[in-house]
N, C-alpha and C positions, 0 to 999 in steps of 0.2 A: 930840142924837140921834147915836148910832154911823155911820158911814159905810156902806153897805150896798153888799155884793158881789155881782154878777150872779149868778143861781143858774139850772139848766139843770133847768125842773120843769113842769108842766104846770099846776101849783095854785099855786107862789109866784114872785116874780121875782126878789127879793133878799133877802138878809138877812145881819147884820151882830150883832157881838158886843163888849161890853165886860166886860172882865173884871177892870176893878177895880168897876166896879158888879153885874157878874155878871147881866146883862140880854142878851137875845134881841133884839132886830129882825126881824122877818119884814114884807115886801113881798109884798101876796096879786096873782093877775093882777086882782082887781077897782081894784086901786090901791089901798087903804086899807094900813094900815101899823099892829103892832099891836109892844109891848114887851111880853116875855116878864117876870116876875122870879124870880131865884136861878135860875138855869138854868148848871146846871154843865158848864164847856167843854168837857167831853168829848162833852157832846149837839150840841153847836156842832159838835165835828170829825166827828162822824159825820151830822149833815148836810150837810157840805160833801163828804164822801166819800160817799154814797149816791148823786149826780148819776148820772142822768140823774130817775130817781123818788123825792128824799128825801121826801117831805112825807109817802107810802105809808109810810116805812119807820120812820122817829119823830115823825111830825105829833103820833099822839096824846100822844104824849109832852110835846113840848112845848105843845100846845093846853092838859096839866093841871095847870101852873103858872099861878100869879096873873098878870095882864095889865090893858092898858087898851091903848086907841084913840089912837095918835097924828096920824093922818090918814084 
């Protein structure tokens, strides 16, 4: 799993990106941990630019990429 970066959100805590597998990381406040796929890094920098409310701003976005449950 990618290294996950603290995130300033009221819905996620972290989340982290790899861009040679081009996978999402998100860290919800429930604790669970979900992998995004194909999630192209520009969705990545504009979540980490949208802080203080990103998950408001492209959640759905990236919620409608393929996924599974890491933790």
């Amino acid at each position: 799993m990618v290294e996950l970066r603290p995130i300033q959100s009221d819905a996620i805590t972290a989340a982290g990106y790899d861009g040679t597998r081009r996978t999402l990381a998100v860290r919800y406040e429930s604790g669970a941990v979900y992998e995004y796929f194909d999630v192209d890094p520009e969705l990545y920098d504009e979540l980490l630019g949208a802080q203080p409310h990103p998950w408001s701003r492209v959640g759905e976005r990236v919620k409608s990429h393929r996924f599974r449950q890491l933790e």
